[in-house]
C-alpha positions as a Markdown table, in Angstrom:
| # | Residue | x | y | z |
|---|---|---|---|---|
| 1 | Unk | 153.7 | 140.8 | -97.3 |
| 2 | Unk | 151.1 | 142.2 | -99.4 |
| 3 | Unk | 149.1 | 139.8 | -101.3 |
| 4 | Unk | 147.1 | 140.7 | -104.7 |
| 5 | Unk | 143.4 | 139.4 | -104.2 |
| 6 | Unk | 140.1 | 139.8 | -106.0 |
| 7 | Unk | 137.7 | 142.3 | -105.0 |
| 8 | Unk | 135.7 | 139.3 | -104.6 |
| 9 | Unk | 138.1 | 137.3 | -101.6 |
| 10 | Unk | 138.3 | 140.1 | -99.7 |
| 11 | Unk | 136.0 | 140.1 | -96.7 |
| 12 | Unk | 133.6 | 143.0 | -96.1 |
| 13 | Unk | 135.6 | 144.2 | -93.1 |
| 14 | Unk | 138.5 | 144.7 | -94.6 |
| 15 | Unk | 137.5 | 146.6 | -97.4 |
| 16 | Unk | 136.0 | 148.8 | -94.4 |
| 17 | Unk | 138.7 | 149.3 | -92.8 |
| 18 | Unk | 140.5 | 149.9 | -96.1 |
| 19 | Unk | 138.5 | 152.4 | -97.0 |
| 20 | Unk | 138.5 | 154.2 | -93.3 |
| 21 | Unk | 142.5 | 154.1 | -93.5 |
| 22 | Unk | 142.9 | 155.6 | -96.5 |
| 23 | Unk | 140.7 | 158.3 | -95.5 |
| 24 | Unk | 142.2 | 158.8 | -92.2 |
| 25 | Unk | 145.8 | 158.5 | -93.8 |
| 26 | Unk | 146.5 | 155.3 | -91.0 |
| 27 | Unk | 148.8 | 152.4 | -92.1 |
| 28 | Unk | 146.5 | 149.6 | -92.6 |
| 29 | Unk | 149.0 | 146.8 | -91.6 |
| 30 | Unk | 148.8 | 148.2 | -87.8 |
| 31 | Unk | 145.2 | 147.2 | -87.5 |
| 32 | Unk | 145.2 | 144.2 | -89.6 |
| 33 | Unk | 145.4 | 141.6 | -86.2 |
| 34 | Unk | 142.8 | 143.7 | -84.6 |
| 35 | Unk | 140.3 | 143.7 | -87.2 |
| 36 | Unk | 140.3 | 140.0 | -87.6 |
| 37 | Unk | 139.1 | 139.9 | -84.0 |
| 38 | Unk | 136.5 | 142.6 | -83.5 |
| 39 | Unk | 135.6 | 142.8 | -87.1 |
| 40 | Unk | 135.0 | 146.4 | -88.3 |
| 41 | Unk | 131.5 | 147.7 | -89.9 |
| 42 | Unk | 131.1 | 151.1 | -91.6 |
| 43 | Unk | 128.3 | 152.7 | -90.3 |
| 44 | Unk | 126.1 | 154.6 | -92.5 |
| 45 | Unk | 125.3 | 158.3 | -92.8 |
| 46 | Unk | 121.7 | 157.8 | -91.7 |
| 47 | Unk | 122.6 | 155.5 | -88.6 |
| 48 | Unk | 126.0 | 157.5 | -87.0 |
| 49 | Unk | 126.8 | 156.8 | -83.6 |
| 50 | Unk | 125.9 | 160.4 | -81.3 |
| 51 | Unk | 128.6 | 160.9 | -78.6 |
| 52 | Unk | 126.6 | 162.7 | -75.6 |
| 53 | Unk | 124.9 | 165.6 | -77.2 |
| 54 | Unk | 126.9 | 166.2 | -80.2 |
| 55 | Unk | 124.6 | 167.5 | -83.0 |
| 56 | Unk | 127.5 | 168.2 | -85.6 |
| 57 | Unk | 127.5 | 165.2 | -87.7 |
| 58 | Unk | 128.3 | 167.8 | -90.7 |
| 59 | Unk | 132.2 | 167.3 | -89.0 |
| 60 | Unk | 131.9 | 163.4 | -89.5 |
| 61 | Unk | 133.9 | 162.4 | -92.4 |
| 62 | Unk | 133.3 | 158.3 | -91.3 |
| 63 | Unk | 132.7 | 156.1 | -88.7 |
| 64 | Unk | 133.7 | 152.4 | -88.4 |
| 65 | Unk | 132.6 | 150.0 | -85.3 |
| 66 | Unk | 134.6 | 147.7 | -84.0 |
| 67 | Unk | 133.3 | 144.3 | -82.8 |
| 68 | Unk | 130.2 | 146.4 | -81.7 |
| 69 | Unk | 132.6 | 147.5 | -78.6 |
| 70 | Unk | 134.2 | 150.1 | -80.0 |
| 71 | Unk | 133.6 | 153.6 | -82.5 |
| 72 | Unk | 136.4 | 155.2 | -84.6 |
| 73 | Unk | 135.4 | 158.7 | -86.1 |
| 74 | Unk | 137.3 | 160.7 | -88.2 |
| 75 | Unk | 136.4 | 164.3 | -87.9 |
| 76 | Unk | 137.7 | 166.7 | -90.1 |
| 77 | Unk | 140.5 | 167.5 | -87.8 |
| 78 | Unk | 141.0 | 164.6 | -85.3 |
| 79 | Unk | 140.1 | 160.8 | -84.9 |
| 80 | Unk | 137.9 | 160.6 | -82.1 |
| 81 | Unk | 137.8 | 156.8 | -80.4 |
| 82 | Unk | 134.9 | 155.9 | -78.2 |
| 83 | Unk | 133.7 | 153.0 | -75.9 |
| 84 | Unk | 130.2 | 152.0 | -77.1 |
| 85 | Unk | 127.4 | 152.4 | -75.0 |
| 86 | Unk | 123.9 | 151.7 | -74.8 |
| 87 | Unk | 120.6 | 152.8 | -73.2 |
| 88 | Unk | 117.2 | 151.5 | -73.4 |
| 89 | Unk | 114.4 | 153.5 | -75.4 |
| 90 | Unk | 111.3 | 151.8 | -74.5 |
| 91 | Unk | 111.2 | 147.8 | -73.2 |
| 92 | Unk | 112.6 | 146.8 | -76.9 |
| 93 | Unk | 115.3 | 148.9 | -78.3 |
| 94 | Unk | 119.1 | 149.6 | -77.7 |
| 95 | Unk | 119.8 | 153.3 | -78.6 |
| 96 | Unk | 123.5 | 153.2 | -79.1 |
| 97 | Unk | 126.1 | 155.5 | -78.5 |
| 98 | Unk | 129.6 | 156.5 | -77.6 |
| 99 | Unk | 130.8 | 157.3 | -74.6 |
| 100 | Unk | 132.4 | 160.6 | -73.4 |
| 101 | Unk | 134.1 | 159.6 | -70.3 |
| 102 | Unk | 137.2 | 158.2 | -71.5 |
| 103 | Unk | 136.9 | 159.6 | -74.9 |
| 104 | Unk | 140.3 | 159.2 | -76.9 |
| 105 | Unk | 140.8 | 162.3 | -79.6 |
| 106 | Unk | 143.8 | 161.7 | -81.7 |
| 107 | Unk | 145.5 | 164.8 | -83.9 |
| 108 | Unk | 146.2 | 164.4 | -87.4 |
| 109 | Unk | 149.0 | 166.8 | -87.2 |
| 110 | Unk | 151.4 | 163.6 | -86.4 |
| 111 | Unk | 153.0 | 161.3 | -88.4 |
| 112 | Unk | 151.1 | 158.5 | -90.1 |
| 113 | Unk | 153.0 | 156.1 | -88.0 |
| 114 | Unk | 152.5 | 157.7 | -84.4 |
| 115 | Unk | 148.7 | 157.9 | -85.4 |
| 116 | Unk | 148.5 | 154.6 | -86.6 |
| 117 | Unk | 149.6 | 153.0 | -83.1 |
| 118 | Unk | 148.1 | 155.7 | -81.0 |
| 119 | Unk | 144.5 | 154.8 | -82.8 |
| 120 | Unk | 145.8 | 151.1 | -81.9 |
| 121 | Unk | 146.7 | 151.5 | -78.3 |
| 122 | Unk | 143.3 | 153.6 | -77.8 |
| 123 | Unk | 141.3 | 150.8 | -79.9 |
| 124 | Unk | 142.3 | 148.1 | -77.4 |
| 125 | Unk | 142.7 | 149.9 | -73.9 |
| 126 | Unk | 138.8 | 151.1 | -74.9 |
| 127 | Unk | 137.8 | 147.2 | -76.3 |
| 128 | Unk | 139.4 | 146.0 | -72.8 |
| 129 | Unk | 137.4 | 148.5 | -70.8 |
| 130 | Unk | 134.1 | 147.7 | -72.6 |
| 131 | Unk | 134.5 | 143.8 | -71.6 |
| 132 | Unk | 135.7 | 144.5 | -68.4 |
| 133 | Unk | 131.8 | 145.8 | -67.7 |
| 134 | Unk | 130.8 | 142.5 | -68.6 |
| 135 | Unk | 129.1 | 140.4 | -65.9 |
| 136 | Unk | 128.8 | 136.7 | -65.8 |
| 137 | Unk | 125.2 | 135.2 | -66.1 |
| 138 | Unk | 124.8 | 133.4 | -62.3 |
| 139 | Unk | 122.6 | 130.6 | -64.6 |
| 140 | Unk | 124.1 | 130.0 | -68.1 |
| 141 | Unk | 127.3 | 131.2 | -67.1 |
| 142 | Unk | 128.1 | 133.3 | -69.9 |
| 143 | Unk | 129.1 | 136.9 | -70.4 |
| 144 | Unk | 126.2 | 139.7 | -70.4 |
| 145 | Unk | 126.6 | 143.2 | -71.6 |
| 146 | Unk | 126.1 | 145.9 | -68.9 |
| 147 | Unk | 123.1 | 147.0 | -70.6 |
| 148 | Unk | 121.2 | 143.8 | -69.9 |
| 149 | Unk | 121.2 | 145.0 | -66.2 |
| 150 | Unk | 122.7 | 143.3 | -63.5 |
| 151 | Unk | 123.9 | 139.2 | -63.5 |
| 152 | Unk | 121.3 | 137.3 | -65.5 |
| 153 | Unk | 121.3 | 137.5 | -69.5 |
| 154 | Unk | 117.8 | 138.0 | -71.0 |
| 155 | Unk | 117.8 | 134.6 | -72.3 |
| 156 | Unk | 118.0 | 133.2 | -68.6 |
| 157 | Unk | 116.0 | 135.5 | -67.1 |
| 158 | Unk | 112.7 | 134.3 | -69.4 |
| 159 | Unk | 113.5 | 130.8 | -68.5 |
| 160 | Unk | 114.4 | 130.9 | -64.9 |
| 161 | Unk | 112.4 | 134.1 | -63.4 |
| 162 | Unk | 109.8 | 134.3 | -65.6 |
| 163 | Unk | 110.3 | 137.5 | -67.0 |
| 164 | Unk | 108.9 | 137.9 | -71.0 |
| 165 | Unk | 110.6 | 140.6 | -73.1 |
């Protein structure tokens, strides 16, 4: 049930993903669950996630990320959902991206139901893929991302092999 808040009590993510649904025409209530666990963040104009060698960010309407696993895009004539990838630019910085292999595009010729759970379904299968790339530190025990490179998380690798970053 629908519950009249305050601007003010609403978190930031779900004024987000208010604002991307309305846009997108997707029932909010489908992604409510979801977006209390991988918290969605707009991303702005100046800082949109490039999938492969797009250049045509004039199509992008907006782009939410999802728990920092996950991109949704609306384009002007499909939702486009993407795994999130990284690569390293130099010793220091994570240039990220979206993946194109398993890329998701969703029509918005369908009903705003079917879209809703088809942007749903695609959300978590691509969330679950993401994590399944995760590796387990061997020292700390915790999970890495695959862009730290292997089985040791950075943290582990300065204290136990030495290596400065």
């Amino acid at each position: 049930m629908w519950q009249t808040r305050c601007l003010e009590e609403y978190e930031e993510y779900e004024i987000v993903l208010n604002d991307f649904c309305q846009l997108a025409d997707l029932d909010i209530s489908v992604f409510e669950k979801f977006a209390s666990e991988s918290k969605p963040e707009r991303i702005e104009i100046d800082d949109l996630i490039p999938r492969g060698d797009f250049d045509e960010f004039w199509k992008i309407s907006d782009q939410i990320l999802f728990g920092g696993e996950v991109v949704a895009t609306f384009m002007r004539d499909e939702l486009e959902i993407g795994e999130i990838g990284f690569e390293w630019v130099g010793s220091h910085d994570l240039k990220r991206f979206y993946r194109e292999d398993g890329l998701i595009l969703i029509s918005l010729n369908e009903s705003k139901e079917e879209r809703s759970q088809k942007v749903l379904t695609a959300l978590k299968e691509l969330r679950t893929r993401r994590r399944r790339r995760f590796r387990v530190c061997k020292y700390c025990k915790k999970k890495t991302p695959p862009e730290h490179g292997g089985s040791t998380c950075h943290n582990c690798m300065s204290i136990h092999e030495g290596i400065v970053f």
